[in-house]
C-alpha positions as CSV (number, residue, x, y, z in Angstrom):
1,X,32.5,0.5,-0.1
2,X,31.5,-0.4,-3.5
3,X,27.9,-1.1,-2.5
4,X,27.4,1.9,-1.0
5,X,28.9,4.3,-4.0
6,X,26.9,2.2,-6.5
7,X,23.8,2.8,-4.1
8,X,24.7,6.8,-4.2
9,X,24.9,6.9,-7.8
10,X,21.9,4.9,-8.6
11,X,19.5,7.1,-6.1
12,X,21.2,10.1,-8.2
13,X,19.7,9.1,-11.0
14,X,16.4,8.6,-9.9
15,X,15.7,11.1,-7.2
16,X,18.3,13.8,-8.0
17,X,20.8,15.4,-5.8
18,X,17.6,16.6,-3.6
19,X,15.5,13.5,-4.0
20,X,18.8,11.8,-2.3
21,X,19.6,14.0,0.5
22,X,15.8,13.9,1.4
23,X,16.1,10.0,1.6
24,X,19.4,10.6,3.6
25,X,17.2,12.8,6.0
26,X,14.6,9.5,5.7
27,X,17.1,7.3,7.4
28,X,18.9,9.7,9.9
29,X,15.0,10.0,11.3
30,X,14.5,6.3,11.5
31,X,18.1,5.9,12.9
32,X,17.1,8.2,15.5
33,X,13.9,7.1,16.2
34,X,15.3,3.3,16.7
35,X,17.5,4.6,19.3
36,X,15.1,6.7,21.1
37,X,12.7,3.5,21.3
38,X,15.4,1.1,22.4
39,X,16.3,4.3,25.4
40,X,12.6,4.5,26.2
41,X,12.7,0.4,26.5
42,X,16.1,-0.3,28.3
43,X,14.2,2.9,30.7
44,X,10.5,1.0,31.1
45,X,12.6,-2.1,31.6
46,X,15.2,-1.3,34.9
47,X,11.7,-0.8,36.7
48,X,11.2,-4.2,36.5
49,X,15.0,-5.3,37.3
50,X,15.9,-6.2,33.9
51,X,18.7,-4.8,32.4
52,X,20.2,-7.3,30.0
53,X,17.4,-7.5,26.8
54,X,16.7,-8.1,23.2
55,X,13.4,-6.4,22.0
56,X,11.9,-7.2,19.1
57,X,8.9,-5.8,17.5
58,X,5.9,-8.1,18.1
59,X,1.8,-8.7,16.9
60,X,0.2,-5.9,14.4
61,X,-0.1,-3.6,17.2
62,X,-3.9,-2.6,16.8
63,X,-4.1,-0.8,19.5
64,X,-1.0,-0.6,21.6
65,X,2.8,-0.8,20.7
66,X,4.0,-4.3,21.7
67,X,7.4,-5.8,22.2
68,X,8.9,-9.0,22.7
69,X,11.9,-8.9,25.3
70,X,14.1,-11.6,24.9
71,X,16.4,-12.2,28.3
72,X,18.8,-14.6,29.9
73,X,16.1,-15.5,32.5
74,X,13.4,-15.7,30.0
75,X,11.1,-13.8,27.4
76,X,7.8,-11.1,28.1
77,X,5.6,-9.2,26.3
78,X,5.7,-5.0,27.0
79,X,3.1,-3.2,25.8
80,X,2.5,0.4,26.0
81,X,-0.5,1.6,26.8
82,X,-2.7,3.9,24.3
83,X,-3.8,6.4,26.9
84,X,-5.7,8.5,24.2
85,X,-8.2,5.4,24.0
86,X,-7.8,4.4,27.6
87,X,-8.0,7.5,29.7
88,X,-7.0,6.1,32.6
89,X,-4.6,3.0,32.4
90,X,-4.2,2.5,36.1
91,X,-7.9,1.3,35.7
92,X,-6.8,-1.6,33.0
93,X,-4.6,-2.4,35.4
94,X,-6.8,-2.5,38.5
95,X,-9.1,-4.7,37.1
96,X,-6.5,-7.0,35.7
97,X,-5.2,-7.6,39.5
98,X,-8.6,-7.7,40.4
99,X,-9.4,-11.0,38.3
100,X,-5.9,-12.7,38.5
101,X,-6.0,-12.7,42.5
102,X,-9.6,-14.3,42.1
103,X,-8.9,-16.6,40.1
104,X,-5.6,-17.6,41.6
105,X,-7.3,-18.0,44.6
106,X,-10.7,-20.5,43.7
107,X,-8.8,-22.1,40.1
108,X,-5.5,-21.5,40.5
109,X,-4.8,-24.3,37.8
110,X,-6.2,-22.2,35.4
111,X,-3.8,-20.5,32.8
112,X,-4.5,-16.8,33.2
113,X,-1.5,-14.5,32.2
114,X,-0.8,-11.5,34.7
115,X,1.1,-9.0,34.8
116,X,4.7,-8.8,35.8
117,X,5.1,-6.4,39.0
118,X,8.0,-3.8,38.8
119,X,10.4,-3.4,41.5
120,X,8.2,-1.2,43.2
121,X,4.8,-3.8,43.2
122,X,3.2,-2.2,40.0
123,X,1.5,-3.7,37.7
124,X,1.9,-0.6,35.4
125,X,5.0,2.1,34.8
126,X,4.6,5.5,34.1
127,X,7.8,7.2,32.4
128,X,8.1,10.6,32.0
129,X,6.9,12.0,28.4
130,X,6.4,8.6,27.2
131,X,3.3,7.2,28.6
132,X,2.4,3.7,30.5
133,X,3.6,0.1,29.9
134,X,3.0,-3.4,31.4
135,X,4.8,-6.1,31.5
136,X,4.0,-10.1,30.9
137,X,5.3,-13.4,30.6
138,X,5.6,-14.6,27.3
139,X,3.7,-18.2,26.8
140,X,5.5,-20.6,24.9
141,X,4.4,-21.7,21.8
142,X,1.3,-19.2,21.8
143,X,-0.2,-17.5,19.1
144,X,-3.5,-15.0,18.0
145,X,-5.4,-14.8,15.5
146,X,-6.4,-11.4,14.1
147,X,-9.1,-12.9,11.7
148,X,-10.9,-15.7,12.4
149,X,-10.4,-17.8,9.3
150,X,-12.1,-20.8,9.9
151,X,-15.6,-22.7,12.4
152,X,-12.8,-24.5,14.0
153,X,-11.3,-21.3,15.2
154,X,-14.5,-19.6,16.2
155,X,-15.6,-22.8,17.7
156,X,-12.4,-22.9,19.8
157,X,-12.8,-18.9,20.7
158,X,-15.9,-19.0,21.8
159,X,-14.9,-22.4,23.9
160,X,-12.3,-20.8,26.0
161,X,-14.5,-17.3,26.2
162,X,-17.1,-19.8,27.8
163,X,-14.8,-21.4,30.2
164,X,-13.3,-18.2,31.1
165,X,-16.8,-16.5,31.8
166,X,-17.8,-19.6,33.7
167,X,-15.1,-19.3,35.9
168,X,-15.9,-16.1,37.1
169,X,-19.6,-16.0,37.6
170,X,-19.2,-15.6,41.4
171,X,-16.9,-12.7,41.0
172,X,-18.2,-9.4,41.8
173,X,-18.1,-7.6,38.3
174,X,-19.4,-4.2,40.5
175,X,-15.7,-4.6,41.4
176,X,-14.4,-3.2,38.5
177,X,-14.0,0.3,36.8
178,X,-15.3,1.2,33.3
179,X,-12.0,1.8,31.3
180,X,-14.2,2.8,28.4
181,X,-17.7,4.2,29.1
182,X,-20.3,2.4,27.3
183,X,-18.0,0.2,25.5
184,X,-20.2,-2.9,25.9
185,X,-23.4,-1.4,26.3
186,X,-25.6,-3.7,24.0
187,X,-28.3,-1.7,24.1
188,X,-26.2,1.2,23.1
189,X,-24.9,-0.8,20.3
190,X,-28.1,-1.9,18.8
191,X,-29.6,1.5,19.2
192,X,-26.5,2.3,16.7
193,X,-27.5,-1.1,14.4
194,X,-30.8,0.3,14.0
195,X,-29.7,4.2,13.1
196,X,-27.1,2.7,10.7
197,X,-30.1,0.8,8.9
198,X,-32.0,4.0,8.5
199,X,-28.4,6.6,7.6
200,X,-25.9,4.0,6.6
201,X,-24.5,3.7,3.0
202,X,-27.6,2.6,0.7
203,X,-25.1,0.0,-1.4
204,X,-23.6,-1.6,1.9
205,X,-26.8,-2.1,3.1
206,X,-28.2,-4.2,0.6
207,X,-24.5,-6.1,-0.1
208,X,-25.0,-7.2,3.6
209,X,-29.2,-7.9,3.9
210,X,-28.3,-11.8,4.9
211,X,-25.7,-10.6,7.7
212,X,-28.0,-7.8,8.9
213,X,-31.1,-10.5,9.0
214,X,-28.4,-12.7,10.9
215,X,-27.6,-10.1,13.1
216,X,-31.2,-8.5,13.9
217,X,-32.3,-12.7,15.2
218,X,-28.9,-12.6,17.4
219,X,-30.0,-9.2,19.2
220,X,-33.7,-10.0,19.7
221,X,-32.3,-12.9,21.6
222,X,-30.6,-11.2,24.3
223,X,-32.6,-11.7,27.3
224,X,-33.8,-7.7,28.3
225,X,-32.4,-5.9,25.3
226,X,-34.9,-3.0,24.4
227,X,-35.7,-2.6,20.7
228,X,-37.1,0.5,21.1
């Protein structure tokens, strides 16, 4: 009790009467929005039969919100989708299904994480006024790395980026749908390169001659790539 008087009296002094009941508005918010998240996951989750979990807040979340759900039978990852940058999720998803039935079926002793399927088969969830979200296992002792921070790292990257390609150089990639148009369109991309050259930021450009140098070599290599 005494904590929380002295805690009234000392945001008195420094915010005022007003700056406090504005930071008492601050934390009603965030006490609401807490509960509205852990409603919107206790929701996503029942579609897949769970009903007994611990979410926690997981990864930087670059581009979708991520959780880790902690249960009695074992921990996932749910992510909800970020259908302004992916138009159509059901496409991720798709594709996803796509690759882990291929390679279940000609390596199935390699370590490709799939989705979980709901209750209903569904490798994604749609709620109502929330969005889409997908579920996986979580593998033990994993990590990322946001920021490649040493060769080893990029040496062991590009490794199992290798393996994973080589693995699926039979598959039919006609197979699968464009979840971003022109997302990895290299020709696209170094049609940009070249504009940036001649519009970009004068000072960048000469901070970065060596990597640009690097980078023009690494294009011209690409078997096909126009440089017009």
């Amino acid at each position: 009790m005494f904590f929380v008087i002295f805690v009234h009296f000392v945001s008195c002094i420094f915010f005022g009467h007003k700056g406090h009941n504005e930071l008492h508005k601050v934390h009603e918010e965030r006490g609401r929005s807490i509960k509205l998240i852990k409603s919107m996951i206790e929701s996503v989750l029942e579609a897949f039969g769970i009903k007994e979990a611990k979410p926690e807040v997981f990864g930087n979340g670059l581009i979708h919100r991520t959780w880790k759900i902690i249960t009695p039978d074992g921990q996932f990852i749910l992510q909800k989708i970020h259908d302004s940058v992916f138009k159509r999720p059901q496409d991720i998803a798709y594709n996803i299904r796509l690759i882990a039935d291929y390679l279940k079926q000609h390596y199935p002793r390699y370590l490709f994480v799939s989705p979980v399927p709901s209750c209903n088969g569904e490798d994604i969830v749609w709620l109502k006024d929330e969005g889409y979200f997908r579920l996986f296992p979580f593998v033990k002792d994993s990590h990322s790395k946001d920021i490649v921070e040493t060769s080893g790292q990029a040496y062991e990257a590009a490794g199992q980026f290798g393996k994973f390609t080589r693995l699926l150089s039979n598959f039919d990639a006609n197979k699968l749908r464009i979840t971003i148009p022109d997302f990895h369109n290299l020709e696209l991309r170094y049609r940009q390169f070249l504009q940036a050259l001649k519009e970009g930021n004068i000072n960048r450009i000469n901070e970065s001659k060596n990597l640009v140098v690097q980078n023009t070599i690494l294009f011209l290599m690409i078997p096909g790539l126009s440089c017009g």
